[in-house]
Legacy VTK file of the C-alpha trace (Angstrom):
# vtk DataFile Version 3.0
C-alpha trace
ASCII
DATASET POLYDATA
POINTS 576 float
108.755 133.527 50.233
109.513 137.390 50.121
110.058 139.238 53.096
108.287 142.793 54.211
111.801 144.279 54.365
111.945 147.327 52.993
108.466 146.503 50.722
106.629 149.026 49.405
103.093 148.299 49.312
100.769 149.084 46.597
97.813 149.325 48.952
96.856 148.507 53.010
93.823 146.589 53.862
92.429 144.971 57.336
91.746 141.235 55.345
92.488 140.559 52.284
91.059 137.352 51.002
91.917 135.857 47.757
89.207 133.163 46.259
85.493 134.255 45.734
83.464 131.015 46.203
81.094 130.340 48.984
83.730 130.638 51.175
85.641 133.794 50.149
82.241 135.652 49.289
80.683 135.284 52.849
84.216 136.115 54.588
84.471 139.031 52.681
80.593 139.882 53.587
80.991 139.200 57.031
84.035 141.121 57.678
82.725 144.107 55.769
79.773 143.887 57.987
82.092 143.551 61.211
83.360 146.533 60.245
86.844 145.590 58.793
88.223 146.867 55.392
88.343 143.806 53.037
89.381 143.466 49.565
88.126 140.429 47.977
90.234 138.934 44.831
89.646 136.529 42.229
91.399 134.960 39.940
88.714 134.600 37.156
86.755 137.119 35.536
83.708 136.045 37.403
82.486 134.378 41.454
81.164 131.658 42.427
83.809 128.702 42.117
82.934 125.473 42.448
79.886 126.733 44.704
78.237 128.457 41.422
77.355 124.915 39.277
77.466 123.068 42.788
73.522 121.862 44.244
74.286 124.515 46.802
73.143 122.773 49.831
74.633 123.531 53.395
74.757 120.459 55.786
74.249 122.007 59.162
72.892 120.057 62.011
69.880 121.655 65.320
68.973 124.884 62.685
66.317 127.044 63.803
65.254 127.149 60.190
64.677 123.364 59.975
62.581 123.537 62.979
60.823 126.285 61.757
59.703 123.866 58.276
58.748 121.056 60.734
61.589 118.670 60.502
63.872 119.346 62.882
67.166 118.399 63.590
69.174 117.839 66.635
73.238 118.625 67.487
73.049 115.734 69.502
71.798 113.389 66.774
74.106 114.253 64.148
77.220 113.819 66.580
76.007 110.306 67.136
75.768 109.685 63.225
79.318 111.637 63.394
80.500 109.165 66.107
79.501 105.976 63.737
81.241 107.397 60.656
84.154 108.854 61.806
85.252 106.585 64.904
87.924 108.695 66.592
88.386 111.346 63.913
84.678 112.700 65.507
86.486 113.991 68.602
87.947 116.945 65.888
87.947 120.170 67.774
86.767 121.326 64.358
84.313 119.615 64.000
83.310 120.257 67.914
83.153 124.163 66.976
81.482 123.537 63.191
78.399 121.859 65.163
78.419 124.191 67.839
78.332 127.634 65.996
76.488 126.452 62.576
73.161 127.248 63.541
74.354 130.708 64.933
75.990 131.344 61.354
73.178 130.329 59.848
71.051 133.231 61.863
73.448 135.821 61.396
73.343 135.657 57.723
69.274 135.155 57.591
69.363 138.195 59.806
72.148 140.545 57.839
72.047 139.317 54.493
69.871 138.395 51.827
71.245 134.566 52.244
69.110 132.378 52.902
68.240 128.746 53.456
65.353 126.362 53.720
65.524 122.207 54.081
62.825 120.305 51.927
60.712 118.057 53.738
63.386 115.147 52.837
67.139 114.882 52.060
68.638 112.399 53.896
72.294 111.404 54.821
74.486 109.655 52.770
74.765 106.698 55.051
72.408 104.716 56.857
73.926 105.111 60.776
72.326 105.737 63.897
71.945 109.287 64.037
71.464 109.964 60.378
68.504 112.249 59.151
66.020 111.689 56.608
65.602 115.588 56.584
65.996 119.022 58.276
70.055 118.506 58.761
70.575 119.623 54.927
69.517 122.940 54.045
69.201 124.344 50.259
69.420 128.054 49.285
66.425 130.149 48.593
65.783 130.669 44.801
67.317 133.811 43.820
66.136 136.451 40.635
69.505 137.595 38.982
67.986 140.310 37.491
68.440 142.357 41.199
72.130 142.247 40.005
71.984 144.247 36.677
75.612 144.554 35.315
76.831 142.294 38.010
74.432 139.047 36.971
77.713 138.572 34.291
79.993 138.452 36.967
78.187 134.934 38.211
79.544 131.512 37.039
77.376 130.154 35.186
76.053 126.651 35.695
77.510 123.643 33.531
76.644 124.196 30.105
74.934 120.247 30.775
72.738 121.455 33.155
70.957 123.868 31.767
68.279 123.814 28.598
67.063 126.283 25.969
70.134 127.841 26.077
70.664 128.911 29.281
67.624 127.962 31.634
68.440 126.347 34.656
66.564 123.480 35.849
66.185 121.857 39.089
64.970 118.351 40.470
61.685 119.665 40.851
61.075 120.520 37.307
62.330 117.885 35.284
58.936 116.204 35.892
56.694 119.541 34.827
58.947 119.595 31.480
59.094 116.650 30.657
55.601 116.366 30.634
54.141 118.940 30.668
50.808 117.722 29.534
50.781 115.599 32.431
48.589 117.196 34.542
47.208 120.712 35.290
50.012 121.784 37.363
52.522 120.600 35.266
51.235 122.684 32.368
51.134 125.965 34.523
54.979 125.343 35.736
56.435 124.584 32.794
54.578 127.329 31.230
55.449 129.533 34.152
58.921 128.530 33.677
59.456 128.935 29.673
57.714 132.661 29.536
60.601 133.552 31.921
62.970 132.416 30.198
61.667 133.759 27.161
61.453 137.330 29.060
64.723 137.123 30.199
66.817 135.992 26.887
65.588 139.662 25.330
68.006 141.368 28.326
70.487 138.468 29.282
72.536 135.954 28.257
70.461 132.900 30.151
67.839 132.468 32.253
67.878 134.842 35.444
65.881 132.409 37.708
68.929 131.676 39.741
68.674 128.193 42.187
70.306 125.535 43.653
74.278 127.053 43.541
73.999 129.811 41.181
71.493 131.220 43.731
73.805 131.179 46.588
76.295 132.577 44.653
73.513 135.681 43.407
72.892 136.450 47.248
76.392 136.652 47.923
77.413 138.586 45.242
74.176 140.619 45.697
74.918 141.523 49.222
78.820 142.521 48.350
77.915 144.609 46.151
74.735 146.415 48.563
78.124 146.875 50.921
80.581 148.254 47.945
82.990 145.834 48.777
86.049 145.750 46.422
86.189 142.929 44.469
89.149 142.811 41.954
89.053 140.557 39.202
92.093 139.108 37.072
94.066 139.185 40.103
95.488 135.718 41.538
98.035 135.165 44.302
101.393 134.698 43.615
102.879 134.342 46.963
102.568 135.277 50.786
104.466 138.129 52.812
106.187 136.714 55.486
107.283 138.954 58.283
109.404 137.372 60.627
106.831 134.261 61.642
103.954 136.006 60.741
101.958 136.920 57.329
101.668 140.525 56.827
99.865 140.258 53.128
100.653 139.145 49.820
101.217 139.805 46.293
98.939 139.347 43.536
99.100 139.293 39.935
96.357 141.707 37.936
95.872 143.151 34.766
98.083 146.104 35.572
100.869 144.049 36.910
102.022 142.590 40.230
99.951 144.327 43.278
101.330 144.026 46.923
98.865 144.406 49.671
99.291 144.364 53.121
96.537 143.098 55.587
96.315 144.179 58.904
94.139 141.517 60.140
94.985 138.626 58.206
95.523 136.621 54.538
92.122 134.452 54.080
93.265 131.630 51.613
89.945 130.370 49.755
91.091 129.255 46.148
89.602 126.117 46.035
91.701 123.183 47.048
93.495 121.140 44.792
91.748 121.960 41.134
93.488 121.118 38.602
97.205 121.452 39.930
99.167 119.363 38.075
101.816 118.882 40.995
99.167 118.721 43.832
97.181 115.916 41.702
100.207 113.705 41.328
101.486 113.998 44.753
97.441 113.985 46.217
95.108 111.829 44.079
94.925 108.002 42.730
96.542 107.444 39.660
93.368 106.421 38.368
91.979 109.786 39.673
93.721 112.223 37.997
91.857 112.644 34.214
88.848 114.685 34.824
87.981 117.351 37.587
84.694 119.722 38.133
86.816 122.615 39.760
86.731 125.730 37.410
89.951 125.426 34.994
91.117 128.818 37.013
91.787 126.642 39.691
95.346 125.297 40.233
95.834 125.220 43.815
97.040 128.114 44.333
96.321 128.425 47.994
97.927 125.259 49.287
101.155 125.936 47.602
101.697 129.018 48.985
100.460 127.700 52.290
102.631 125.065 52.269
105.575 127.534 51.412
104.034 129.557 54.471
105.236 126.329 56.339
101.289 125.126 56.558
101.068 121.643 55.813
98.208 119.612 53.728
97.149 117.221 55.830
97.082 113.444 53.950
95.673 111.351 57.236
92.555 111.142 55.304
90.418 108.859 54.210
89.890 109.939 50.614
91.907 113.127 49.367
88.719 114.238 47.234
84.898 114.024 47.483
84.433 112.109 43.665
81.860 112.443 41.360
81.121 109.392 38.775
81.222 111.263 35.420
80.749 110.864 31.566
82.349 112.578 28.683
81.740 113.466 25.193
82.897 116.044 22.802
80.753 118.442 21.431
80.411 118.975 17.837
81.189 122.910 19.153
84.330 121.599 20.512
83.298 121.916 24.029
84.185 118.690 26.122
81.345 117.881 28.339
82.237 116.317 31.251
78.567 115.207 32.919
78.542 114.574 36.839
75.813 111.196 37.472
74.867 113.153 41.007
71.493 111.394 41.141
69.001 112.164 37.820
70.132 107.822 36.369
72.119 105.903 38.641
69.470 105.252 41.357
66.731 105.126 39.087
65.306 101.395 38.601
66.812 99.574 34.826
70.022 100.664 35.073
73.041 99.184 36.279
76.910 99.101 36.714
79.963 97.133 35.518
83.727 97.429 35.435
85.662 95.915 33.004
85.024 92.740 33.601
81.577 92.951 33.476
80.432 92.179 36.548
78.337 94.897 39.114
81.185 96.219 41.919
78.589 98.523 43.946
75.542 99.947 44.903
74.177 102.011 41.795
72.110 104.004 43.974
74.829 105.301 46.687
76.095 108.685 47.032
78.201 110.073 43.863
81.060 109.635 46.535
80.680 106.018 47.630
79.816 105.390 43.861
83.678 106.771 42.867
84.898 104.744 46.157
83.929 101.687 44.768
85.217 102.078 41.405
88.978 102.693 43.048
88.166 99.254 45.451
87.250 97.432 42.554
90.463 98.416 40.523
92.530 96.363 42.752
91.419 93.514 41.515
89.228 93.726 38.068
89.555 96.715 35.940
86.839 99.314 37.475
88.277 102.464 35.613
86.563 103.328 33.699
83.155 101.558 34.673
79.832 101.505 31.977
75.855 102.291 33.126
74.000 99.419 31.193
70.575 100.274 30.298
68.207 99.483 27.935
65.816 101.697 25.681
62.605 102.073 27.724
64.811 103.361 30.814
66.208 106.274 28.002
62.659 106.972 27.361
61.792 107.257 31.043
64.809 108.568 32.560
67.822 109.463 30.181
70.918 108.829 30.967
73.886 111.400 31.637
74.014 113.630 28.724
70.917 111.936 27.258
67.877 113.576 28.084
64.658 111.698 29.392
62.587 110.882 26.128
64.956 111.584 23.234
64.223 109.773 20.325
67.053 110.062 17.722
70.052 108.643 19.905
72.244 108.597 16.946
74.173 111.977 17.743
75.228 109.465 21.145
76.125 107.143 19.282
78.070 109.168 16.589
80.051 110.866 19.223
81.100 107.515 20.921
79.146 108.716 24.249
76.529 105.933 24.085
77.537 102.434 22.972
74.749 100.278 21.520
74.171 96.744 21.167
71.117 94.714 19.359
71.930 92.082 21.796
74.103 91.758 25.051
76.859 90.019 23.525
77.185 92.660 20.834
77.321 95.315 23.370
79.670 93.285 25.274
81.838 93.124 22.534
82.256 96.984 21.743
82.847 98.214 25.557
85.394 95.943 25.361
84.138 93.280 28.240
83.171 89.500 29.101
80.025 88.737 27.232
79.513 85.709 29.456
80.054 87.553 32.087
78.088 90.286 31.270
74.976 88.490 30.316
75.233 86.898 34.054
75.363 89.984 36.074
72.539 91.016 33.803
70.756 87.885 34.159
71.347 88.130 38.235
70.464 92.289 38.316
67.051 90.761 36.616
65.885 88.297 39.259
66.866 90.718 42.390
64.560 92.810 39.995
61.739 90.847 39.926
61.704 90.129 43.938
62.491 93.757 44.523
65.613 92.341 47.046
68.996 93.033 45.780
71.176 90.081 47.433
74.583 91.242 46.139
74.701 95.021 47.196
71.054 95.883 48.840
70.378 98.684 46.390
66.888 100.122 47.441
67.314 99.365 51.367
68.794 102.634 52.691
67.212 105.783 53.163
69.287 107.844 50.207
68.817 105.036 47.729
64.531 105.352 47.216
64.919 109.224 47.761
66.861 109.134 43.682
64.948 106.511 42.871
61.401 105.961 41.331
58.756 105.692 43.861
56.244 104.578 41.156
58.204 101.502 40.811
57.006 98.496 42.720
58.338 96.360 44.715
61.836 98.523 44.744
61.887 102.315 43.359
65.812 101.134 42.091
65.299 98.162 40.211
63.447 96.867 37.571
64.260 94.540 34.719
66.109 95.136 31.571
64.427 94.136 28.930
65.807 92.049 25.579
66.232 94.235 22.489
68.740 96.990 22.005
70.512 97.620 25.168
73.111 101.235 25.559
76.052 101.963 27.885
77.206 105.642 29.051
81.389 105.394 29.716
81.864 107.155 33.255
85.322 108.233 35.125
86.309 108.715 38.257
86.483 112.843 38.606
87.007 115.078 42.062
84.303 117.253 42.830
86.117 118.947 45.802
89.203 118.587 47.653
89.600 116.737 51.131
93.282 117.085 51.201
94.330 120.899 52.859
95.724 122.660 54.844
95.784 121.657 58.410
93.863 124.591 60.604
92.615 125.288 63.956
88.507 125.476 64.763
88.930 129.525 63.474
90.558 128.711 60.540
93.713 129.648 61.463
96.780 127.586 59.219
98.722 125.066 61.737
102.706 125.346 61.237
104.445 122.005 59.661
104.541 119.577 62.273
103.080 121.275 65.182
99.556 122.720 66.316
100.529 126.943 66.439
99.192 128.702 64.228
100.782 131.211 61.804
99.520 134.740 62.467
97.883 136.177 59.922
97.392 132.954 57.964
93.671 131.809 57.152
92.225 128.654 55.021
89.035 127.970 54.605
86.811 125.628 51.891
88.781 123.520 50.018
91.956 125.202 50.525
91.460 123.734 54.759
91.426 119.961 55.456
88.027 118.222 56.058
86.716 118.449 58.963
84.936 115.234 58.246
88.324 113.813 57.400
87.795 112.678 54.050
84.288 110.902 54.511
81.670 112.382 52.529
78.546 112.024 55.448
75.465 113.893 53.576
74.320 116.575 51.093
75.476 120.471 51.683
78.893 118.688 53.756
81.259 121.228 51.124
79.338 124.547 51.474
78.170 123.697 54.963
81.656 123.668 56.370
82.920 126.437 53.862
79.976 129.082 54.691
80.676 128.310 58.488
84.637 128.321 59.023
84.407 131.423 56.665
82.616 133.051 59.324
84.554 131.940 62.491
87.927 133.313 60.341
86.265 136.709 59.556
85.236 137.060 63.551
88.232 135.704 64.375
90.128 138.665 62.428
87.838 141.081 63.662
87.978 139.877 67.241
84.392 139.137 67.062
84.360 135.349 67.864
84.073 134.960 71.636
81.235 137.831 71.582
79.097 136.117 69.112
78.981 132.477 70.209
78.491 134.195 74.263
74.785 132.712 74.120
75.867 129.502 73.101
77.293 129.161 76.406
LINES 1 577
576 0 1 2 3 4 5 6 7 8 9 10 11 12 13 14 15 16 17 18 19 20 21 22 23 24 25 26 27 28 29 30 31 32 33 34 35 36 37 38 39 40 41 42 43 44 45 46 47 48 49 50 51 52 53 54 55 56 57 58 59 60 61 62 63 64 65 66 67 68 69 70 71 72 73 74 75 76 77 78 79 80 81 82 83 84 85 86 87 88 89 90 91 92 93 94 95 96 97 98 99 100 101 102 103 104 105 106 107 108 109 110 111 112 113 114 115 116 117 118 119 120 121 122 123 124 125 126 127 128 129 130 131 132 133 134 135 136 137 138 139 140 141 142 143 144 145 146 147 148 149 150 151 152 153 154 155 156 157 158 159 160 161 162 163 164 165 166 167 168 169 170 171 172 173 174 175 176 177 178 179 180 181 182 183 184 185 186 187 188 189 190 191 192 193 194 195 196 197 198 199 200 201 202 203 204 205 206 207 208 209 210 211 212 213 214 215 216 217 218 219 220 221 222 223 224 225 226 227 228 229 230 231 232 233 234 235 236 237 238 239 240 241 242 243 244 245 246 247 248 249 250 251 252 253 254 255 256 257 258 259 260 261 262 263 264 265 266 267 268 269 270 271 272 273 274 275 276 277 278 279 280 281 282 283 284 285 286 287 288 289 290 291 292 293 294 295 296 297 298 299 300 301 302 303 304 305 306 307 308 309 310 311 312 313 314 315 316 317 318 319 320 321 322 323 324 325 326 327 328 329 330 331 332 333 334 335 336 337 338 339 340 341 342 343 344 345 346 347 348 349 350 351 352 353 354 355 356 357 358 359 360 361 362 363 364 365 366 367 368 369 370 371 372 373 374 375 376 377 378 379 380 381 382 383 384 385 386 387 388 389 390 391 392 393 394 395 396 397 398 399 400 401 402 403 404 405 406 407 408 409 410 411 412 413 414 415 416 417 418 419 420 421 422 423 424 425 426 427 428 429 430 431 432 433 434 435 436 437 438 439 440 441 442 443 444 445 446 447 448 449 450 451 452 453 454 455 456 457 458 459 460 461 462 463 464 465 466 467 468 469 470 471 472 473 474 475 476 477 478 479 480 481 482 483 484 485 486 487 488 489 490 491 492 493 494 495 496 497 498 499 500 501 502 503 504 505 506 507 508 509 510 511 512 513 514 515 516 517 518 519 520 521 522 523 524 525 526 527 528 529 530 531 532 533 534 535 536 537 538 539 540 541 542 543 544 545 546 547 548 549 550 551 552 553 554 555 556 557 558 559 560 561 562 563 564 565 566 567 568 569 570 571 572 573 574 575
């Protein structure tokens, strides 16, 4: 690592942060508003990270906002859901000071910032504990207009390509319904119509749809509030290693287009690249075998931050209990070239007619758990039966209802799917058996079996439809069970889907202000920040609800920022 001997530096700031996600984008924003000089770089041409095609919830527990909507949400509560998840790991100073000062963070940006956040009416936690909410404890970001941006609305990522229609619209949960049928019902006809003049409107200016939500919105407000402040944002320009003087870090140098840039920081280095990404080195030596194939981080992201932490002398903490939060997902060339890779977050695998098999045919989990638990079970399975990849069995009227992955609800001419080798079909089960490669006997058991728990709405093997989460993705017009209904004889499909890491557990070990822990001991380098994915979980690898990423990411973000600007103790005073 160089030294500041004798270094001449290109320019001097108070915090320099390198990574502009959620958690980059709000340091930067809250140091500028603290009054400190920050320069903000990224490594990409554009923000948003992970956070910009992310659902761009916040998981923060006792808000003022979710009391505010009528479904409030208690500290106390979500400790003892904490408590039953996390056994001793919940006794975390971390995670002590994340509960304790996310509703304040939450209040400073509503009252500074154009950020903002609501909860819906229900969103509940991803297990079914004592203490877990049905709503109010995870908090979604305000739909923002990207046209407020001008210029700038190019600098945001944009969502995946997969997730957005008519070529560059992005839709959320609550429209799928008003476009897909749009003749429906009177309201339907007025959103979707509301919705496509928009677009239309905006595709004469931009390159897709400015109606910024979920993600993408969060990402908007940031950038939109950076930009109100002037902060400097350079583009191009990644880290390429820490300044070390003596013990401390005194800055960093960066590559840009113009060459190498050193920059001292006065107040501190705030690493925020991302985590893990795709790192060759960091997957091999962090992830499952099985694990390594397919990741959602942007391709800019090679873990930049924890290798030069860890050459700091920081240390990425493995006493987890996954390395990565996973994401079930699909794949299928383009005929463009592009490689989709399709994340099953909740739009077919809880919905009732569809269900899973590893290669052995035979069901290894709940279809309807969180995109996390789903992933967790595919790696249990593979100790014993071939789980990797795994295949969503469906048959044609669940298409026509629901889609599946990359299929949308109510496509008739499947034969592009098929072509492409993304959906297998099969006149009969043995046939489809046959071409994914597994047990026909087998197969046309655990089909057999899924079909009777369907009929008596009770799911003996893995209680899909009994928790909370599992109705929520499901289809509430569905009786007896909103996640399972028969499938029926005739042609039946299968969507492929792999094991890929949405966001990293495995980090950097840091204090409750973000501050990087030295190898081996609890003191913490001056001038050293992680934060997001580049700082271990605070939940330890357990994935306990929606918004549990950007939650912790938005909130340590803003203890590091006070922390540099010797802010902290001041703003958390009524707390005590």
């Amino acid at each position: 690592m160089p030294s500041s001997a004798d270094r001449r530096w290109d320019s001097e700031t108070d915090l320099l942060i390198v990574g502009a996600g959620a958690a980059g984008m709000t340091a930067a924003l809250v140091g500028t508003l603290q009054g400190l000089r920050v320069v903000l770089c990224e490594k990409s041409d554009v923000v948003g990270g992970t956070t910009a095609t992310s659902a761009g919830s916040v998981w923060i527990p006792g808000s003022r906002q979710s009391t505010v909507a009528g479904v409030p949400d208690s500290i106390a509560a979500a400790k003892t859901y904490l408590l039953a998840l996390l056994g001793a790991n919940a006794c975390d100073q971390r995670l002590a000071a994340y509960l304790d000062s996310g509703p304040v963070v939450l209040d400073y940006l509503e009252r500074r910032t154009s950020v903002a956040f609501a909860p819906p009416p229900v969103h509940p936690d991803y297990r079914d504990l004592p203490g877990a909410a049905i709503g109010g404890r995870a908090l979604g970001t305000l739909p923002f207009d990207g046209r407020k941006l001008g210029p700038d609305f190019a600098r945001v990522r944009p969502p995946r390509r997969e997730f957005m229609v008519l070529g560059g619209m992005m839709v959320g949960k609550a429209d799928i319904h008003a476009l897909v049928r749009p003749f429906g019902a009177w309201r339907n006809f007025i959103h979707a119509l509301g919705l496509l003049l928009r677009h239309a409107a905006d595709r004469l200016r931009f390159k897709r749809g400015t109606r910024l939500i979920m993600g993408n919105a969060l990402v908007g407000r940031l950038l939109y509030d950076l930009r109100r402040l002037a902060v400097d944002i350079r583009y191009q320009t990644a880290l390429k290693d820490l300044v070390r003087d003596g013990d401390d870090i005194v800055g960093a140098v960066l590559s840009s287009p113009s060459g190498d840039l050193a920059i001292r920081a006065h107040r501190g280095v705030v690493l925020a690249t991302g985590g893990i990404g795709w790192s060759q080195e960091l997957r091999e030596r962090l992830l499952p075998e099985d694990a390594r194939r397919y990741s959602l981080a942007p391709t800019s992201n090679t873990g930049d931050g924890l290798l030069a932490g860890e050459r700091a002398s920081g240390e990425i903490d493995r006493t987890l209990a996954s390395p990565a939060l996973w994401m079930p997902s699909s794949v299928m060339q383009q005929p463009d070239g592009h490689l989709s890779v399709f994340p099953h977050i909740m739009l077919d695998r809880a919905k009732p007619g569809l269900l899973a098999v590893d290669g052995s045919g035979r069901r290894f989990v709940n279809e309807a758990g969180s995109y996390h638990d789903f992933v967790e079970g595919m790696l249990r399975s593979n100790r014993s039966a071939a789980s990797i990849p795994a295949h969503l069995i469906c048959d044609g009227s669940f298409i026509a209802d629901f889609g599946i992955g990359l299929v949308h609800p109510g496509t008739r001419d499947l034969r592009p799917f098929i072509a492409a080798g993304y959906l297998v079909e099969g006149n009969t089960i043995a046939v489809l058996a046959d071409r994914l490669g597994v047990d026909d006997d087998a197969l046309s058991r655990t089909i057999e079996s899924y079909n009777a728990f369907a009929r008596s709405g009770i799911d003996a093997e893995f209680g899909r439809g009994t928790t909370e989460l599992n109705p929520f993705n499901g289809d509430p017009a569905n009786k007896p069970n909103p996640c399972l209904r028969p499938i029926v004889p005739g042609p039946c499909y299968a969507v492929t889907v792999w094991p890929s890491d949405l966001a990293s557990s495995a980090g950097l070990r840091t204090d409750s202000n973000g501050r990087v822990l030295q190898s081996g001991g609890e003191r913490p380098i001056r001038g050293l920040y992680a934060i997001g994915n580049d700082a271990a979980s605070i939940f330890h690898g357990t994935y306990p609800g929606p918004g549990t990423m950007i939650g912790p990411a938005i909130v340590f973000a803003w203890r590091a920022a006070m922390d540099a600007a010797g802010a902290l103790d001041a703003a958390l005073k009524p707390l005590e």
